[in-house]
C-alpha positions as semicolon CSV with decimal commas, in nm:
position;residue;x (nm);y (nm);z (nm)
1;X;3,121;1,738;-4,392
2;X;3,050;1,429;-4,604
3;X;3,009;1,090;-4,396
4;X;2,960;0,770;-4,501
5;X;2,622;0,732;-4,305
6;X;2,423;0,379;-4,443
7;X;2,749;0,182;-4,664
8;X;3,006;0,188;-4,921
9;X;2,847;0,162;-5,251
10;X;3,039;0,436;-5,377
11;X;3,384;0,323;-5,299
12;X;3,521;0,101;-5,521
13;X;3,759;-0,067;-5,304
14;X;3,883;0,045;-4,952
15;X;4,232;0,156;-5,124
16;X;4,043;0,428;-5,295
17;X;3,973;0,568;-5,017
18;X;4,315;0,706;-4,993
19;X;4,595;0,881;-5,185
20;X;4,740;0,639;-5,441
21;X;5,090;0,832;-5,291
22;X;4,979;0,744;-4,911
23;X;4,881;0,377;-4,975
24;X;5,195;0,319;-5,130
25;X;5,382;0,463;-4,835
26;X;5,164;0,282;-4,561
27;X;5,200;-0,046;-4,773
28;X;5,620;-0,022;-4,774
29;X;5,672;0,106;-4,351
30;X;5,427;-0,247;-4,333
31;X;5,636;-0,467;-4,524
32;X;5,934;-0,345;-4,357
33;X;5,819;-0,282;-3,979
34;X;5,660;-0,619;-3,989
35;X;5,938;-0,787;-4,293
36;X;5,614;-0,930;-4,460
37;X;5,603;-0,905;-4,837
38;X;5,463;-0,600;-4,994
39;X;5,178;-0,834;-5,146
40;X;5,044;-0,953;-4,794
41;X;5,090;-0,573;-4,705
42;X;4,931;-0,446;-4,950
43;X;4,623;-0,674;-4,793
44;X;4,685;-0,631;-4,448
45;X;4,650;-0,226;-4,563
46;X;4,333;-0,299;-4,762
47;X;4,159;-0,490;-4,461
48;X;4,287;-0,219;-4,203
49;X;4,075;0,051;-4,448
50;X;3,761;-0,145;-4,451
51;X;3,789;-0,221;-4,106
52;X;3,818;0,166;-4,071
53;X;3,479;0,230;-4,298
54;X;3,289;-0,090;-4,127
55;X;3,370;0,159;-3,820
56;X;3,239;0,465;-3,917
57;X;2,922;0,247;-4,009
58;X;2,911;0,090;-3,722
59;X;3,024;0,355;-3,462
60;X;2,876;0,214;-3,119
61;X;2,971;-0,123;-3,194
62;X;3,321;-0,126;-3,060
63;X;3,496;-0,365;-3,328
64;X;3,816;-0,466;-3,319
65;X;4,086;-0,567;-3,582
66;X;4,256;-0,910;-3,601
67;X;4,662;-0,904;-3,519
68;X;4,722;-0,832;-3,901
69;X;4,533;-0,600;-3,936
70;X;4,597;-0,431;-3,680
71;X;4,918;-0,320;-3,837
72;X;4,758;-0,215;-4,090
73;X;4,580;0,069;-3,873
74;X;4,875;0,117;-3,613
75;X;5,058;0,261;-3,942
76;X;4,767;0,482;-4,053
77;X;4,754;0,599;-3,720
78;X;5,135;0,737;-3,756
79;X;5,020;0,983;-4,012
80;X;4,792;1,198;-3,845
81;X;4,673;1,442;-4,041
82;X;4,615;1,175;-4,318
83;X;4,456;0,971;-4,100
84;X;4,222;1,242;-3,900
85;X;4,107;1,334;-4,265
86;X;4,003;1,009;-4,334
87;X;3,835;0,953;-4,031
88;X;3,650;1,345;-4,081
89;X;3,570;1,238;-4,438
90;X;3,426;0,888;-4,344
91;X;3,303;0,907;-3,986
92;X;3,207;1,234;-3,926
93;X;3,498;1,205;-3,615
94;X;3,806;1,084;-3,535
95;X;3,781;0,659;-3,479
96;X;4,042;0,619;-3,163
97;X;4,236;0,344;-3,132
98;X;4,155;0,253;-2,763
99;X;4,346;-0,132;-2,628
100;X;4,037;-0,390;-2,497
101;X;4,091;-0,606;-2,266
102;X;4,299;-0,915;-2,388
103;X;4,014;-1,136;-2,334
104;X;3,772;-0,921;-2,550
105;X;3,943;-0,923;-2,891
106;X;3,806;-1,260;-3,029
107;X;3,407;-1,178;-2,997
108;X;3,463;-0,840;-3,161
109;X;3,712;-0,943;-3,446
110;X;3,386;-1,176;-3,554
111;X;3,167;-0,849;-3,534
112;X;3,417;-0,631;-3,706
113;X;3,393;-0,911;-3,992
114;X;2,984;-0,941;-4,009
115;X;3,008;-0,550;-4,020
116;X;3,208;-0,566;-4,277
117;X;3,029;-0,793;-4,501
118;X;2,682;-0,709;-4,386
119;X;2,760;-0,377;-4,546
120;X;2,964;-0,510;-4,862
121;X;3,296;-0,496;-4,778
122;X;3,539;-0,696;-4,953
123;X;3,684;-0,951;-4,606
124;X;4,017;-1,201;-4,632
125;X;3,937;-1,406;-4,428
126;X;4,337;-1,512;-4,401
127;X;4,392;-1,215;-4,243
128;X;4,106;-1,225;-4,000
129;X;4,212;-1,611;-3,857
130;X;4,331;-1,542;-3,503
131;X;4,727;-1,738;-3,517
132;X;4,813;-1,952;-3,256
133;X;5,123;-1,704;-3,284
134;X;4,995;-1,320;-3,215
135;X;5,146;-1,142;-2,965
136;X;4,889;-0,969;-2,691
137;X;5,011;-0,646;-2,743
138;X;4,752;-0,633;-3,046
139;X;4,488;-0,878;-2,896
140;X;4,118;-0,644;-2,803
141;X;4,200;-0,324;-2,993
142;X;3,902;-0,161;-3,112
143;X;3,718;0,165;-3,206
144;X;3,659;0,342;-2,896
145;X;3,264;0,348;-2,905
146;X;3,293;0,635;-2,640
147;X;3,385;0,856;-2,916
């Protein structure tokens, strides 16, 4: 079992984490659950990875993802076996997807990005900007640290 145990010097971006095939696929149910354009997809996919790895770093700290990206890991999530070898290959264990409390999600989405940059991470910070607009149903996600 290989884990990514002290950073991500070896990864040259968070989409090569993942079959070229698989990104593609998790960009396109994005743009069309969500009806964003495959560009910002293609981000909000990007961010949801390194959130992912920033995770497996980080695997007491309980991060969570902003509303964007968020998506980004609800549709990873859909392909299980994809996704539980990514988490195997990266964390050493499976990173749950466990709903914080509503209140919780803005402390930890500023963790989840100093996690992410402390360990050189590539961060938009568009897609990290809590909007006035997000619904709750994605506010306080995080990486169950019980796990």
């Amino acid at each position: 079992m290989t884990t990514l145990a002290t950073g991500p010097e070896y990864i040259a971006s968070p989409r090569s984490t993942i079959r070229a095939d698989l990104f593609a696929r998790l960009v396109a149910r994005i743009a069309d659950e969500y009806e964003m354009p495959a560009e910002r997809a293609t981000r909000v996919m990007e961010q949801a990875l390194a959130f992912l790895i920033a995770c497996s770093i980080h695997p007491h700290a309980g991060l969570s993802p902003s509303p964007e990206v968020d998506k980004g890991w609800h549709a990873f999530l859909l392909f299980t076996r994809e996704y539980g070898e990514f988490c195997q290959r990266y964390a050493g264990r499976f990173i749950h997807h466990h709903p914080g409390e509503p209140d919780s999600g803005v402390t930890r989405v500023g963790a989840a990005v100093e996690a992410m940059r402390a360990v050189g991470l590539p961060v938009d910070a568009e897609l990290w900007i809590p909007s006035s607009e997000c619904s709750q149903c994605y506010q306080g996600c995080v990486d169950d640290p019980r796990n």
